[in-house]
N, C-alpha and C positions, 0 to 999 in steps of 0.2 A: 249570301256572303257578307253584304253590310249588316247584316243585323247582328252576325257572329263577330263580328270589328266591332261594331258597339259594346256588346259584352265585354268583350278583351278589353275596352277601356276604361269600363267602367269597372273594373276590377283592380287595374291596377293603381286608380287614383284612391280606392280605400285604403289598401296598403302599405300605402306611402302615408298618407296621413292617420291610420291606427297605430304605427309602428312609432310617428312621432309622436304622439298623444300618450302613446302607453308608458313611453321613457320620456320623458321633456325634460329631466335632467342631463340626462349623457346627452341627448341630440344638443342642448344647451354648451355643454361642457364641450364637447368638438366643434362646433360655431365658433367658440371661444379659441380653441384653439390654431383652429386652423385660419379665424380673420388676425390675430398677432402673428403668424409663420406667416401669410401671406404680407403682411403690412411689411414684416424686417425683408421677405422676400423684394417683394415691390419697393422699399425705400434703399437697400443695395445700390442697385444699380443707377438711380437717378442722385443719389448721394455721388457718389463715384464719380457721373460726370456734373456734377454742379463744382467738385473741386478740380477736376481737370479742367474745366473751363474757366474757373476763376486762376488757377498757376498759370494757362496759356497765358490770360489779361493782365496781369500781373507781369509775367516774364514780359512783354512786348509793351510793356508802357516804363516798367523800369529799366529797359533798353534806350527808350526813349526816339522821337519821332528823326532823328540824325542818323540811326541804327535801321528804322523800321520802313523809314519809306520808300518806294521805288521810284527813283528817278532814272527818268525816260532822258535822255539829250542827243541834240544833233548841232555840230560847232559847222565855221566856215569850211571847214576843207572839204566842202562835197565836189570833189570832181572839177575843184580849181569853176567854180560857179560863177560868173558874170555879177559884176557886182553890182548894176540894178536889179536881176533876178533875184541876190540875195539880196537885196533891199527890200524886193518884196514879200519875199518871205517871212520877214521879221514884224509885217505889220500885224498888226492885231486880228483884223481877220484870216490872214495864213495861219497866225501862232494857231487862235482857237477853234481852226476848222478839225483837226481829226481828235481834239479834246473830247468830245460824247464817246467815240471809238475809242480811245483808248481807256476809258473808266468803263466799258464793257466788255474787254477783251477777257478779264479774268473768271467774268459769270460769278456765281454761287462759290468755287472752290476758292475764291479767295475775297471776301467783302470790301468794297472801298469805303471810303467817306469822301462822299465828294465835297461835301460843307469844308474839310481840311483838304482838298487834293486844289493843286492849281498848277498856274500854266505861264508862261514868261519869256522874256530874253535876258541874258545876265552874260556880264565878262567872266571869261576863265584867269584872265589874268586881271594882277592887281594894281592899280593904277594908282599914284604918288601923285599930293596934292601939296605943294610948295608954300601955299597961302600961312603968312608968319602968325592969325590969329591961333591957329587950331591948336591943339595941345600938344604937346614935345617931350615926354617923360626926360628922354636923354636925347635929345635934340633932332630927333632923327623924324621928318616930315611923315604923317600920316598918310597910310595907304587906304583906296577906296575900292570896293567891288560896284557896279554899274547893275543895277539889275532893274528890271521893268516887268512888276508881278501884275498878274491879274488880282481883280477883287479887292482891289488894297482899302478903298471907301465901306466895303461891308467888313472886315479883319480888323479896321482902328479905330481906333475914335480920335479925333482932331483934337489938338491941345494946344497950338496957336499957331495962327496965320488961317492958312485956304491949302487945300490940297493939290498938287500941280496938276498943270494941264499941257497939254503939247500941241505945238502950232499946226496947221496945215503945211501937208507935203513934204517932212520930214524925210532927208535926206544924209547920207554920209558928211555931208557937208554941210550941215546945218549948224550954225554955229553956237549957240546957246540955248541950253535945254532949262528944264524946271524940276525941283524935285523937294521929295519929301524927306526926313530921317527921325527917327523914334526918337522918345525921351529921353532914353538911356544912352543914344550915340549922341543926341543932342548936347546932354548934361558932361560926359567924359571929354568929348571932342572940343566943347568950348564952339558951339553951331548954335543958330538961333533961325529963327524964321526973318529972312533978308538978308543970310548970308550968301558968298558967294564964292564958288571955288574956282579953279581952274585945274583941270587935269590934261595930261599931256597928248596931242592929235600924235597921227601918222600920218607924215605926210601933209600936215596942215597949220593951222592955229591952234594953240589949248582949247579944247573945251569949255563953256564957262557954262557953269550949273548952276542955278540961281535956289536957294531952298525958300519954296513956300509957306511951309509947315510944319509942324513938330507935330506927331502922330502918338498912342500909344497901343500897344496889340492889346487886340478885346482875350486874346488867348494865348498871352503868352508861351505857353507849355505844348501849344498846338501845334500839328503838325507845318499846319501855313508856314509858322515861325520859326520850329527849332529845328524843320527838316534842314536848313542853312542857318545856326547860332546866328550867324555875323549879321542877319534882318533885324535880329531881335535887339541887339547890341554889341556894341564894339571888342574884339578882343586885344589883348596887349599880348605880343608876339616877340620873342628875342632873336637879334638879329644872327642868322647866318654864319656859322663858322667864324662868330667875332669872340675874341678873347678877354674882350672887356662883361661882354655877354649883355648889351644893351638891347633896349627893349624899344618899342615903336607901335602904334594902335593900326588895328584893320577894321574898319567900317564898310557899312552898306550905305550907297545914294540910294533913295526910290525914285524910280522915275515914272509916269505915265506910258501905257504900253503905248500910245501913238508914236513915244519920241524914242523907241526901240534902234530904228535906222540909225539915229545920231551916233551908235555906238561903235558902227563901222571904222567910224572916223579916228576912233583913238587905238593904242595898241594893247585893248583889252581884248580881243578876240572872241567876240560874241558868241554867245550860242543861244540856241528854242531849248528849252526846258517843260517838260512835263512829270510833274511830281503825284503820284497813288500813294496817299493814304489810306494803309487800314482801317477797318472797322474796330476799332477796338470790342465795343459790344456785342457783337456781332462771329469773334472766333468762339469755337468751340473744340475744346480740347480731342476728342474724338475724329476732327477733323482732322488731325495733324499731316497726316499720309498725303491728303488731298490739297492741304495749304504748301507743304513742301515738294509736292510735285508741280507747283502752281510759278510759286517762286522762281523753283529750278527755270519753266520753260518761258518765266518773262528774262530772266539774264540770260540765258542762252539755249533756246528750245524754240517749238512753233511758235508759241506766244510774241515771242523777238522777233519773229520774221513777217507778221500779221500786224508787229506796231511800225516794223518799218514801211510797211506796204501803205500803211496809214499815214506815218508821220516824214519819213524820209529813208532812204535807204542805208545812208550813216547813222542811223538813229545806234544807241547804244543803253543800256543798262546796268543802274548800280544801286547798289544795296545789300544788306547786314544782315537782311530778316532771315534768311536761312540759315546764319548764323547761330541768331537769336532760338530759332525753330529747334536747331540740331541740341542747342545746348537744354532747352526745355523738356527735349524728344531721351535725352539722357539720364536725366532725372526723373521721369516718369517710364522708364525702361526699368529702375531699377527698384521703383515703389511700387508699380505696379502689380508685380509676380509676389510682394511679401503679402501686400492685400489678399489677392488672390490666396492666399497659404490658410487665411482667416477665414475667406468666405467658403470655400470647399469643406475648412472643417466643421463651421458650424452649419454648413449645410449638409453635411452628413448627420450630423447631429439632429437636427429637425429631420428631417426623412427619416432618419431611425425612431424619433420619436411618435413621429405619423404611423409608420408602421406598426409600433406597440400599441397604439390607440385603435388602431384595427382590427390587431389580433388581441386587445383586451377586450373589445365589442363581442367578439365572434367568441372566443372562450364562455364569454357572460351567458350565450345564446347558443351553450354549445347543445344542450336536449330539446330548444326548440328546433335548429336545424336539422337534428338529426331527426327528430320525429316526423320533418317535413319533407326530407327525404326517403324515410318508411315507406311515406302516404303516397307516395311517387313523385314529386316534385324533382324534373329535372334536373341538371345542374346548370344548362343555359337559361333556364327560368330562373331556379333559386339566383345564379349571377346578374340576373337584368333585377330582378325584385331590390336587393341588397345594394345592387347597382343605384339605382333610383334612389331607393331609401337613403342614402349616405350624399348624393349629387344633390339631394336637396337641401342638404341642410349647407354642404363645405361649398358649393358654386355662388350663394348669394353671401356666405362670409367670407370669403377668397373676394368677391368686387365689393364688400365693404371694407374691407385692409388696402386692396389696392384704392379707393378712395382716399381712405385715411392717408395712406404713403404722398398722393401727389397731393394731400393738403401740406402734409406735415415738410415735405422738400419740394423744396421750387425749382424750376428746372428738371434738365435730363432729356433724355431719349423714352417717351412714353410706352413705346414697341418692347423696349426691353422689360419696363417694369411688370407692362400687361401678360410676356412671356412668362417670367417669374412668378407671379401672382397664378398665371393658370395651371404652371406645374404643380404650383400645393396643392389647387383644391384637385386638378388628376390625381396626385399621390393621396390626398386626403378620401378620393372618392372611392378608388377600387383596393385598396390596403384591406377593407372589410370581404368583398367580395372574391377576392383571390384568397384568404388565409381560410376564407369557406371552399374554396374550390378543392384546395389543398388538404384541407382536413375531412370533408363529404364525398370526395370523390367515390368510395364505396359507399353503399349501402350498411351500418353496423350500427346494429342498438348498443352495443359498450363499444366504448374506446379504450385503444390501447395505453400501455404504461408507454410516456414519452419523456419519464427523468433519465438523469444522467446514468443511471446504474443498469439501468435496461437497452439505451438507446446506442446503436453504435452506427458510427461514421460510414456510409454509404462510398461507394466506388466514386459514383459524380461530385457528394461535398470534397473527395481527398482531389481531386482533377480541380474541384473550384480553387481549394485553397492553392494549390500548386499555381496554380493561375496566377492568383493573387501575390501568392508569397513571389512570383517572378516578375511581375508588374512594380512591386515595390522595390525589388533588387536595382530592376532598371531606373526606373526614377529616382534612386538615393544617387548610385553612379553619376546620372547625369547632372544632381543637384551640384555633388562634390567634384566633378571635372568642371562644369559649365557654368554654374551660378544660377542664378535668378533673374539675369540681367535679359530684358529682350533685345540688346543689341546685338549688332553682327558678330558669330563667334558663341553665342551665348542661345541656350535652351527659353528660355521663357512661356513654356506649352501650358499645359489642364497638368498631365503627367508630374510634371515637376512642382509644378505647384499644390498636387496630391500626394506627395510622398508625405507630409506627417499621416496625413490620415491613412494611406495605405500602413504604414508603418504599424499605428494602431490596429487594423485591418487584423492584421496576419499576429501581434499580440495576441487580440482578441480572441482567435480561433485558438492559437496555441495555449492560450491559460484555460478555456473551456473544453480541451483534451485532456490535457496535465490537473487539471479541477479535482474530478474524484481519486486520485493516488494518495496524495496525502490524508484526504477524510478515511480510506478504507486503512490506511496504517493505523491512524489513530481511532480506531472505532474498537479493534481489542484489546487495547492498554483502555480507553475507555470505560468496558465492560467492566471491569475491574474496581474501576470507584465506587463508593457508597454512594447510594441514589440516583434516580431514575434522569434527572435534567440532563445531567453529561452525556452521557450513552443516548438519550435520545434524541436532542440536540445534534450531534453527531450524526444520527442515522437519518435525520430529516434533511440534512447540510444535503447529505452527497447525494440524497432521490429529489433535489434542485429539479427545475424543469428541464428536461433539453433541450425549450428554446430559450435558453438564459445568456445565447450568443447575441441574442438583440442588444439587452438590457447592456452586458457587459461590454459592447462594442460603441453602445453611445458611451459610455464613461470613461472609457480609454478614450476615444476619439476629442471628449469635449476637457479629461485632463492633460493630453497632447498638446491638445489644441491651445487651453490654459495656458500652459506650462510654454508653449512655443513664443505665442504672443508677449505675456508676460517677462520673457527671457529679451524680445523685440524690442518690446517699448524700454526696459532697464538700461538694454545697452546701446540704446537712442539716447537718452538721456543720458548714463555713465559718458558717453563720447562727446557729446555737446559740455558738458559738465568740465570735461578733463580740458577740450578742446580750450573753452573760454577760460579756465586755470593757465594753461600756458601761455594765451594772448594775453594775459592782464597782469600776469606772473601774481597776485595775490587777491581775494575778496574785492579790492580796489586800488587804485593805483592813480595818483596825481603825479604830474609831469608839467616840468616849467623846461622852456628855452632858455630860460636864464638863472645861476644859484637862486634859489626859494627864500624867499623873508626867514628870518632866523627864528621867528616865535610860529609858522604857521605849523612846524610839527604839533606844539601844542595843544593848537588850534581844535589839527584834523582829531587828534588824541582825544580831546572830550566829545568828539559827534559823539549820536547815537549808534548803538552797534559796533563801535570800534573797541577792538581786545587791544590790540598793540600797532606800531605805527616804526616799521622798521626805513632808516635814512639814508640814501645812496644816492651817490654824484656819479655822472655819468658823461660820456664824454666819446661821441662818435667817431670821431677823426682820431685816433690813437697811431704815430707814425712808425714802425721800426725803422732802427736807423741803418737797417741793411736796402730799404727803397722795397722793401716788400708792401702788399696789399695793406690799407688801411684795418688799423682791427679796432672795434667799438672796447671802452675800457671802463668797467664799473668799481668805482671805490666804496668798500661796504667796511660795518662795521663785523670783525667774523662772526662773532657767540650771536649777533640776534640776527645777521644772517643764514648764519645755521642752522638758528632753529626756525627762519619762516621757509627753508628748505626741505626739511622735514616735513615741516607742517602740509604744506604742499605738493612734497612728494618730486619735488624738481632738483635734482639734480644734487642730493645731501651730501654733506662733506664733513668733514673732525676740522673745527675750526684753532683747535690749534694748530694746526699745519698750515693756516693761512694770514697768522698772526708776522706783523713786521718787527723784525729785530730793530736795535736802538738805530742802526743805520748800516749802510748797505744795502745790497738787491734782496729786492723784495719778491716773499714767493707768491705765486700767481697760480691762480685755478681756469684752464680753460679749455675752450672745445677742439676736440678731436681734430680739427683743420689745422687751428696752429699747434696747437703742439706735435702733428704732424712736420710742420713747417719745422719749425725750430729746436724742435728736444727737447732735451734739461740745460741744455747750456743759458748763462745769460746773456741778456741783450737789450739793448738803450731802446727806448719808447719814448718819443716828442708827441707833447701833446699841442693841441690848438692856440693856446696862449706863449708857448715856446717853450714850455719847462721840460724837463727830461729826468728820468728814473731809470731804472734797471731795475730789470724783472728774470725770475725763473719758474719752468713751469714746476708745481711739485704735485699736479692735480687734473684728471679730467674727466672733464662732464659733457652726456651729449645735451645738456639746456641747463639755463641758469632760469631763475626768477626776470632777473631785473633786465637781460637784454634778449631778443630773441634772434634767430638765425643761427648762420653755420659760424661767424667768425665773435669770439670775445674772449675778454680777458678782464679774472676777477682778482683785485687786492684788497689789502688792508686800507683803507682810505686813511686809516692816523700815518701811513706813509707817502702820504702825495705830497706832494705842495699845498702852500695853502689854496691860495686860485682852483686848482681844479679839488679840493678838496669838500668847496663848500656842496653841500644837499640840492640836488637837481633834482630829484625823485623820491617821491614819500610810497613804499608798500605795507597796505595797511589789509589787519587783520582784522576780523571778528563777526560774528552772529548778522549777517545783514545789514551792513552798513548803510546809511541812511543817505541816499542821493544828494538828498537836498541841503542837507545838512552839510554833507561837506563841499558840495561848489559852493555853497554860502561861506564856510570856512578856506576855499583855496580864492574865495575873490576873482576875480578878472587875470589874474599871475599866473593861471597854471588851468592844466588841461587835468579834469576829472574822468577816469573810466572805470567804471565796476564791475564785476565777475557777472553779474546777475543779468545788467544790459548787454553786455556779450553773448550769454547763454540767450536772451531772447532774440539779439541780434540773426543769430545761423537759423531760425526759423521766418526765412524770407518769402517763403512762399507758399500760396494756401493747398499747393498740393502736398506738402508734408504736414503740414497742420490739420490736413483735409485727410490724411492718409490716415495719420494719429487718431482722427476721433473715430471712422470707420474701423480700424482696429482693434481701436478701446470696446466697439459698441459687440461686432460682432464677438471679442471672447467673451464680454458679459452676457450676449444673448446666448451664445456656445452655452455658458457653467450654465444657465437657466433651462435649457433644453435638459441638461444633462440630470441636475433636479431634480426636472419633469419626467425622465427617465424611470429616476431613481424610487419616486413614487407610483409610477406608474405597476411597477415591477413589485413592490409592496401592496399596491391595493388589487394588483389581482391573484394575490396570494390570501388575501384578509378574508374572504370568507371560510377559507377551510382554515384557516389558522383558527379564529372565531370559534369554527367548529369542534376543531381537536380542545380548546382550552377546558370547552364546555365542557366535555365527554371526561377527561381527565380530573376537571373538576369534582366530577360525580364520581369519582376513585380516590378522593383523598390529595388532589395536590392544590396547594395552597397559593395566595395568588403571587406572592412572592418570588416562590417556585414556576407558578408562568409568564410573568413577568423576566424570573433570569433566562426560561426557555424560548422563549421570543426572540430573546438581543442573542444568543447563543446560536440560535440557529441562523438568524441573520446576520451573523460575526465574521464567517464563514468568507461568502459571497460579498461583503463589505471591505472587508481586507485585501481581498485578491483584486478588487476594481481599487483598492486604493495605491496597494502596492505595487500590481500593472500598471499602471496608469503612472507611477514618479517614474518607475526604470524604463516603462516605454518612452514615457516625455526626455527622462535624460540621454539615453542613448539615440532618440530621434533629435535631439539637439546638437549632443557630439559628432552624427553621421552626418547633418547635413551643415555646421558651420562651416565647413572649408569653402561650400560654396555661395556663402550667402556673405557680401560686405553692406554693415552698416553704413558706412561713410557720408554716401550720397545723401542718406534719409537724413543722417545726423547736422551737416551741415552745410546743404544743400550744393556740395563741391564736392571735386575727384577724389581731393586731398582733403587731408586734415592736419594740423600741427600737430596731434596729438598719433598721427599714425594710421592704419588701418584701422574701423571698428567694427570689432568681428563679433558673434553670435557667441553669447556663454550663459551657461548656465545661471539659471535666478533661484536661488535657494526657497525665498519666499512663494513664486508662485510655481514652485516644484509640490513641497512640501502642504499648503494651506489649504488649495482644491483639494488634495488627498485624504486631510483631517475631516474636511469640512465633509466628504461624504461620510466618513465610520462616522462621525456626531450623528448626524442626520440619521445612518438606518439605524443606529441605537435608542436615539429618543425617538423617530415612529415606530420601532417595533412596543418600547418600554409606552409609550403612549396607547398604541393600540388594546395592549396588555389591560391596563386602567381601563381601558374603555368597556372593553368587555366585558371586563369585574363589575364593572358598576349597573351593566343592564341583565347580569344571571343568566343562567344556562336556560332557563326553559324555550326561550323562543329562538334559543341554537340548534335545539336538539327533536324540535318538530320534525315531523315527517312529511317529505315532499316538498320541503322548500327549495328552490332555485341557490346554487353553489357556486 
């Protein structure tokens, strides 16, 4: 028995290595293939989360640490507590005993940083510091918060004096504390190191706080710091329900945690504070479920009942970050599923490709198999042999692409990518071995005719299709009720995010049914022409192979897929495009608070870039004098507002209907709210300086250029007054105007904003930018698949073509004449994959735009000024992938044509050559 297992192995290692030895170019050629499927496979998915992970970081730092952090607190009202117990409480060793516990409670599902998380006593209320040096904007005494952080000597660095210290035995009634305060409160508050405050007891003496030091944060931006602004520095606050609307500064003391107790004493009403800071480097987008369940149960879940078992039973919980989460978690709900739209088709695409390379193997190899099936060769044998044969070459190229992938992106989930990578080389391994199974299953020295004109549709393919064609049904439906969105309410599945490709799918089969009708029509008006090319050409078209539903299903699938994407990315950009036109109302736009220098129109005029420079005064507070709502009122000049109305597409008008007559009321262009309000009747308008006009409306627009929102009103400015007459805002047109150029030209006077830095502005996050290039990448690997396709499908037709030229040749036709039989014949099947492929892509764009909103991808919000941005047609990448295949099979058929001519018939037309 072991000697017969010897044999059997030594059998099968020749065969694997004679088989690669014989061909070294195809085994070559599939290595090649199948290590770049594997590598886009394997670099998918860690792409995917390299930018979810980088939009989580992003979203959660541009929230910023006031937003993100969890703050833990327990104030005095526990239970009406003796107020030595809380006194004890407040010392330093109470504060930081359940501190380790509580930086552990969250584990893994939610990362701290303990370097930013700390731990304190701080007043909730704000305590007024009477002392006449400190600053007074409008004479009203500074107020202070009282807080006593942990860690304050590793978070600053000392910048004059000593840092404070607290006496022994610190008590409510301790009469003079020590304390620090930063640069910033330092420098605003008019404090210096030796000063000294007084704030108000309960019950007692003021306070006297002596400041040792002036500190500055080693991080300012850090959580230590900005999780409470007021540490960092002073704010200016306006007072209360006052009518004057005065203003007065709120500051932070630091104090030494020893002299915590002291705080009792004032009617700041202290509390323990424990602040978790995030990891920032440390989320990962992927996690999101598990951070937002985390969150949830420290503000009110197990989590909260386990810090207060730790920290006190009053303990409570507050924080943004689920906020932060939710609103992140909505923006990647909505990019997510279009991604997805991209990867399914061009992974249909590659699997279709894999597939052809399988059965172009097996076709190549069709008289060895079959001979080795004569000989008796089982078909579990022949499957393991072919089996082997192919896993040897696609298993060690499938783990060099997925190397190349985790070189080439950093980051990700490695489990995914390794999944990815080993479906190729499975789909790369047995695609050979299956399309043998399928075609040797008998025993037969000839094979049957399998073109289109012999082959007819089996019971189980019309069941497949049915299948399919109801699979796609379902999944268009659901696109166009439900969207794309995976929030609640919303589909977000595999299915939905497969409907282009099912779409193609069911194309696919229907044009490779409907395929030979039209060639058999045309084959006897054919007959009829002078000479042999037409007519035979013709008759080559329609005996196609009948597996040409491979080839034809990658090229719908990968100009779908085209055509879908391409339509994506347009109307991402068209929206961001329109969106930043209506915030800037022109190419760029300068805006002074105050009339504009009278020469700087000039100015802006000659930047670089600038066509024209239209002049308008503008003027927020516009009064009617019936005591109605304030309307914004912009004084333009009509004809060159006109025409930057046009230009822009906002809101066009016939400026002579907005010209001012010699005097009288003046007619007025404005939005649907007032003239809602008002009619056509006239009515007085006070402006900010006191002047007053009469206006009528004779016009409305829903957006003007120059103001934005629901309420405005546009005149002739040669009718204002002078005062409000004068130029408050310059919009300027032309080819890219030059940034620099004109804040150089508007000076220190006036605010510059240009069309361009708006446009870059709405891409704030690297999960849309991160979306954008996964998008861009996989339709170019799609049309490349598709290509690959396209040659695949020509070169396993090139040897009998080769062979027909020859034989023909030896009858008198000329090379000219095979040459036009070539591209004639491949005209055919060119067409139909070209002209399949725009009408599947347009009507799979029309079917599923109702439920697919750009908005979110476009500018990274609900809303947009510019509206909904919805999915439309891209004429360009409808039309381009289409041409670009007919070019293609025209010059490889017209090239192959050449090629043949140039090496003569003889060693076409040997006998017993491999076909």
């Amino acid at each position: 028995m072991t000697g017969r297992t010897e044999g059997r192995a030594r059998v099968a290692a020749p065969w694997v290595r004679t088989r690669l030895r014989s061909a070294p170019g195809a085994a070559a050629a599939l290595a090649l293939l199948v290590a770049v499927t594997a590598f886009l496979a394997a670099a998918l998915p860690l792409a995917v989360d390299r930018y979810g992970d980088a939009g989580l970081r992003r979203a959660v730092e541009t929230a910023g640490p006031g937003r993100t952090t969890v703050q833990l607190y327990a104030s005095q009202d526990e239970a009406f507590m003796p107020l030595r117990e809380w006194q004890e409480r407040l010392r330093p060793d109470a504060v930081r005993a359940p501190y380790a516990e509580l930086l552990a409670l969250p584990g893994r599902s939610l990362p701290l940083d303990a370097g930013q998380s700390s731990y304190g006593v701080r007043t909730t209320r704000r305590l007024a510091a009477p002392d006449p040096y400190l600053s007074r904007p409008d004479g009203i005494a500074p107020e202070f918060h009282l807080v006593a952080p942990s860690g304050l000597a590793g978070h600053a660095r000392l910048r004059e004096g000593r840092l404070p210290k607290a006496p022994d035995g610190v008590t409510a009634t301790t009469p003079a504390v020590e304390a620090a305060v930063t640069a910033e409160t330092a420098r605003k508050l008019n404090i210096g190191a030796g000063s000294v405050l007084h704030l108000p007891g309960a019950g007692r003496a003021p306070l006297t706080v002596r400041v040792t030091g002036v500190v500055a944060p080693r991080a300012p931006r850090g959580a230590y710091w900005s999780t409470t602004p007021v540490l960092r520095g002073p704010d200016l606050l306006t007072v209360p329900g006052d009518p004057e609307r005065r203003v007065f500064w709120v500051g932070a003391l630091l104090l030494p945690p020893g002299a915590a107790p002291a705080l009792l004493g004032t009617g700041g009403v202290p509390e323990r504070y424990w602040t978790l800071a995030p990891e920032v480097s440390a989320l990962h987008g992927h996690d999101l479920p598990r951070l937002t369940s985390a969150v949830a149960s420290l503000e009110s879940g197990p989590l909260l009942q386990r810090a207060r078992a730790a920290a006190s039973p009053a303990a409570d919980a507050e924080t943004s970050l689920d906020e932060v989460l939710a609103e992140h978690a909505g923006l990647r709900s909505v990019i997510g599923p279009l991604v997805a739209v991209a990867a399914f088709g061009t992974g249909t695409v590659a699997a279709v490709v894999l597939l052809m390379a399988g059965r172009l193997a097996a076709d190549r190899r069709r008289a060895e198999l079959t001979l080795l099936r004569a000989r008796g060769v089982s078909l579990p044998g022949l499957t393991g042999r072919l089996l082997a044969e192919t896993a040897a070459v696609a298993v060690p190229a499938a783990a060099l692409g997925l190397a190349a992938a985790r070189l080439a992106v950093d980051g990700g989930r490695p489990s995914y990518a390794v999944a990815a990578a080993g479906a190729v080389a499975l789909l790369a391994s047995v695609a050979l071995p299956l399309r043998a199974v399928a075609a040797h299953r008998a025993v037969r020295v000839h094979a049957a005719r399998d073109d289109l004109a012999a082959t007819r549709p089996s019971r189980r393919r019309t069941v497949a299709e049915l299948t399919l064609l109801t699979l796609a049904a379902g999944a268009v439906a659901a696109l166009r009720t439900r969207g794309t969105s995976d929030a609640e309410g919303a589909s977000g599945d595999g299915l939905v995010s497969l409907a282009p490709v099912l779409v193609g799918v069911i194309a696919a089969l229907v044009l490779v049914r409907l395929y030979p009708l039209p060639l058999r029509g045309l084959a006897r008006p054919a007959g009829r022409l002078r000479g042999v090319v037409g007519p035979l050409s013709l008759a080559r078209a329609g005996r196609a192979p009948g597996s040409a539903v491979l080839p034809l299903l990658a090229l719908l699938t990968a100009l779908t897929t085209a055509a879908f994407g391409g339509s994506v990315l347009t109307g991402v950009a068209d929206a961001r495009d329109r969106a930043a036109v209506l915030a800037v109302g022109a190419d760029a736009r300068v805006d002074g608070l105050q009339p504009l220098p009278s020469g700087l129109a000039d100015r802006v005029r000659r930047a670089p870039g600038v066509r024209d420079v239209t002049a308008v005064s503008v003027t927020y507070e516009g009064r009617p004098a019936d005591g109605g709502p304030t309307v914004p009122v912009a004084g333009v000049d009509p004809a060159g507002y006109a025409a930057l109305s046009r230009r822009t597409d906002i809101g066009a008008f016939d400026p002579d209907g907005l010209k001012a007559p010699g005097a009288g009321t003046l007619p007025a262009l404005a939005s649907p709210e007032v003239a809602d309000r008002y009619g056509g009747r006239p009515f007085p308008v006070r402006l900010d300086d006191g002047s007053r006009f009469t206006v009528r409306i004779v016009a409305v627009r829903e957006r003007t250029p120059a103001l934005a929102g629901l309420d405005f009103l546009v005149v002739d400015r040669s009718g204002l007054p002078a005062g409000p007459a004068r130029p408050t805002t310059l919009l300027v047109t032309g080819d890219r105007p030059d940034a620099g150029a004109l804040r150089e030209a508007a000076g220190g006077t006036a605010q510059v904003r240009l069309r361009a830095e708006q446009f870059a502005r709405y891409v704030d996050s690297p999960l849309q930018s991160g979306a954008e290039r996964v998008y861009t990448a996989a339709v170019a690997a799609g049309a490349g698949y598709a290509v690959l396709a396209l040659l695949l499908t020509l070169l396993r037709a090139a040897p009998e073509r080769a062979a027909l030229l020859a034989r023909l040749r030896t009858m008198g036709l000329t090379r000219a004449q095979g040459r036009r039989l070539l591209v004639l014949e491949s005209l055919p099947q060119a067409l139909l994959a070209a002209v399949g492929g725009t009408v599947t892509a347009w009507a799979a764009i029309r079917l599923l735009s109702p439920g697919i909103d750009l908005t979110t991808v476009a500018v990274s919000a609900s809303s947009s000024p510019a509206g909904r941005a919805a999915l439309r047609t891209d004429p360009v990448s409808l039309l381009v992938p289409a041409l670009t295949v007919v070019a293609l099979t025209v010059g490889v058929a017209a090239a192959q044509a050449w090629w043949t001519g140039r090496r003569g018939s003889v060693r076409e037309l040997r006998a017993g050559d491999a076909r």
